[in-house]
C-alpha positions as CSV (number, residue, x, y, z in Angstrom):
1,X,42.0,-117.7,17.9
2,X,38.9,-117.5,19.3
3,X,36.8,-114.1,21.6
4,X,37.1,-116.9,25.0
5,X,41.3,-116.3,24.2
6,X,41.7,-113.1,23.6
7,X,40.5,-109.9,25.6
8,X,39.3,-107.2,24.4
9,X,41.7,-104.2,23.9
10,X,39.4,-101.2,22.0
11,X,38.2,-100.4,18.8
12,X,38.8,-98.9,15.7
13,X,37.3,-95.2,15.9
14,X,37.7,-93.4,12.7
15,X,40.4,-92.1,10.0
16,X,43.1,-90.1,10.9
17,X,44.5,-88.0,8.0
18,X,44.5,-88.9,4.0
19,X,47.1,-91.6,4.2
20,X,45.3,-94.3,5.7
21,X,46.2,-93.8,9.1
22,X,43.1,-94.9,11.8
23,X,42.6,-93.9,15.3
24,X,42.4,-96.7,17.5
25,X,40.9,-95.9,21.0
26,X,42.7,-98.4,24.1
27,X,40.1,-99.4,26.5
28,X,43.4,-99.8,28.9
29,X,44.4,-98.4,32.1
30,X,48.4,-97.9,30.5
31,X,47.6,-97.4,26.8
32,X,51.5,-96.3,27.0
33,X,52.3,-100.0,27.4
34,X,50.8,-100.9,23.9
35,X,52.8,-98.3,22.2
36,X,55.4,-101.4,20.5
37,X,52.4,-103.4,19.5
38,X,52.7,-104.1,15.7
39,X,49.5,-106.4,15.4
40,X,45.9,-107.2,16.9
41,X,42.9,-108.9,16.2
42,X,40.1,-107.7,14.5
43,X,36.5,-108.3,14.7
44,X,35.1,-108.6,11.4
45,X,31.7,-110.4,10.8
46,X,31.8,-112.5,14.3
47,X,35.5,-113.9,13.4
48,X,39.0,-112.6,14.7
49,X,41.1,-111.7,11.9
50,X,44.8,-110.4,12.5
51,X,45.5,-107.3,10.8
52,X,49.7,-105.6,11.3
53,X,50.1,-102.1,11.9
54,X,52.6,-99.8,13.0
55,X,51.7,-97.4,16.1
56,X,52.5,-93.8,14.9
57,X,51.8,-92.1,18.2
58,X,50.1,-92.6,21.2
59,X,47.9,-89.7,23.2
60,X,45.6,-90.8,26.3
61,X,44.3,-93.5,25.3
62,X,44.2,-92.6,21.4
63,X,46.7,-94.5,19.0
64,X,47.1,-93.4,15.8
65,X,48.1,-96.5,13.5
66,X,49.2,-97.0,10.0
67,X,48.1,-100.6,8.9
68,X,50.3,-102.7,6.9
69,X,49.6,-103.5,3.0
70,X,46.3,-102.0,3.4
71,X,45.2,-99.0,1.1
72,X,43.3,-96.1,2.8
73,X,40.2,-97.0,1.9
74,X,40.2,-100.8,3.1
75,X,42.0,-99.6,6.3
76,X,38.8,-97.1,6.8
77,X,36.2,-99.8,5.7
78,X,37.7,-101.1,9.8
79,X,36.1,-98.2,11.6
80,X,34.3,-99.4,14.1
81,X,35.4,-102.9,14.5
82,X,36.6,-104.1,17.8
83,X,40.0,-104.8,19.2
84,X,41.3,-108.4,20.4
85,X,44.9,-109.2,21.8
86,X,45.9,-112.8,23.2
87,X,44.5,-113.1,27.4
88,X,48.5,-114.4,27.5
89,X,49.8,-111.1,26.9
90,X,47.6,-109.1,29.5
91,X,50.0,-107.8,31.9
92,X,49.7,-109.8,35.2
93,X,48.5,-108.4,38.2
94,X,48.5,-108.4,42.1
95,X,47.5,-108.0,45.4
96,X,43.6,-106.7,45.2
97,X,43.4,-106.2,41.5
98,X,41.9,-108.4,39.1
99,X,40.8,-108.8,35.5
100,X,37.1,-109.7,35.1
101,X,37.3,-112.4,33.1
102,X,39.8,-113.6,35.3
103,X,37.6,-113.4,38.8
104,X,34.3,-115.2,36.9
105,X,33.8,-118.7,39.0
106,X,35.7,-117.3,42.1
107,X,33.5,-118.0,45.4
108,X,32.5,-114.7,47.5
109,X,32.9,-114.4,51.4
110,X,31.2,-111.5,52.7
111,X,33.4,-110.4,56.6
112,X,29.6,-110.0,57.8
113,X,27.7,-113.5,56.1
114,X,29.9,-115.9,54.8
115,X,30.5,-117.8,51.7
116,X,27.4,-116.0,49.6
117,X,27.9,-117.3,46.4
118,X,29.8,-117.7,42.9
119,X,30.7,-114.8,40.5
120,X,28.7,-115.5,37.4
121,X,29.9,-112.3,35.8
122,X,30.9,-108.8,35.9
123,X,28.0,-106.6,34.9
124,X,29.9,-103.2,33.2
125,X,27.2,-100.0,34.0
126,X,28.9,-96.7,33.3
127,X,28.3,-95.9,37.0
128,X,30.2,-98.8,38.5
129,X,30.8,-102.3,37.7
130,X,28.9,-105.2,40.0
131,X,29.8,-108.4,40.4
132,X,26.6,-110.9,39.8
133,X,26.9,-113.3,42.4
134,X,24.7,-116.5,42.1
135,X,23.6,-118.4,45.4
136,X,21.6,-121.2,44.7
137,X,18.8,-119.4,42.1
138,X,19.5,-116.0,44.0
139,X,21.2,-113.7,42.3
140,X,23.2,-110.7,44.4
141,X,24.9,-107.8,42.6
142,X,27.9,-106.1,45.0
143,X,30.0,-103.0,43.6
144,X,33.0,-103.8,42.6
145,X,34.6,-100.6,44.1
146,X,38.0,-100.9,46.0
147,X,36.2,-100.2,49.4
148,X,34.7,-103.1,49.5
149,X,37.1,-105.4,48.1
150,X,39.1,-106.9,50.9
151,X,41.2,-109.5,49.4
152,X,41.9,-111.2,46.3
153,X,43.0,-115.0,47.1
154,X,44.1,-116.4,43.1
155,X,44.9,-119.9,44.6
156,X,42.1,-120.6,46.4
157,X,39.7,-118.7,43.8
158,X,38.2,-116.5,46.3
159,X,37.3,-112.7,47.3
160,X,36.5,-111.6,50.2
161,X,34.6,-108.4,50.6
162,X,32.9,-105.9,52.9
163,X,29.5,-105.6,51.4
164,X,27.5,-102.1,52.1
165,X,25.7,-102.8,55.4
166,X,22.1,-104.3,54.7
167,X,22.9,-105.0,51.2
168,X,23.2,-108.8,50.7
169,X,20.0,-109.1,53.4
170,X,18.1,-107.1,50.9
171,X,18.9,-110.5,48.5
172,X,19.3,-113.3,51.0
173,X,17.0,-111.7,54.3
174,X,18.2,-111.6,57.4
């Protein structure tokens, strides 16, 4: 299993307790939703390694886990490692929402300009993500906010949007 088939699901924060329990912090809008998972992926030196656990308790989006055949100190020696679950088992979604990896490569079409280019990524700033649409060698970075998402179209890979007035002149000119 590789990073390009999983997605990324949290990380391992710190101990919980003297038995070996961990904290695991869900980078998930339902953290309640992973509260029958009994294995994960784990980053460890650049490969994914699967590691079984059982979920004691779940509070926000903090899971306290007891790993399987692991002693305390091995299951501690994971702080800090990331999370990784199989893209297959993200829940799906529809209408206007949309996983980032899932939107990369989907055509743009502003209501005001047209087709403006290709999503080559989502960039994640703590403020708001942007979507970094390439046009030709241009690059234009839109919020991805819900205001100016119009419609998500999966089978013809496109989103149409409502970009702030005067922001894609400020990339393209008028």
């Amino acid at each position: 299993m590789t990073k390009e088939e999983c997605y990324r699901l949290g990380n391992i924060t710190k101990p919980f307790g003297f038995k070996g329990q961990m904290v695991f912090y869900l980078d998930v809008d339902c953290p309640e939703d992973y509260a029958d998972l009994d294995s994960a992926f784990v980053e460890v030196k650049g490969n994914l390694v699967p590691y079984f656990f059982k979920v004691d308790n779940i509070n926000g989006n903090k899971a306290v886990v007891t790993f399987e055949e692991l002693t305390p100190q091995e299951a501690q020696s994971l702080a800090g490692h990331d999370l990784y679950l199989p893209l297959d088992l993200l829940p799906k979604l529809e209408g206007n929402q949309f996983y980032f990896h899932e939107v990369t490569g989907f055509r743009v079409i502003d209501v005001e300009k047209g087709d403006i280019g290709t999503i080559q990524s989502i960039i994640e700033y703590p403020a708001q993500p942007l979507f970094q649409i390439m046009k030709g060698d241009t690059e234009i970075l839109v919020p991805v906010i819900d205001p100016v998402i119009k419609k998500v179209d999966r089978e013809a890979q496109t989103i149409t949007i409502e970009a702030p007035k005067g922001l894609i002149d400020l990339y393209l000119g008028s």
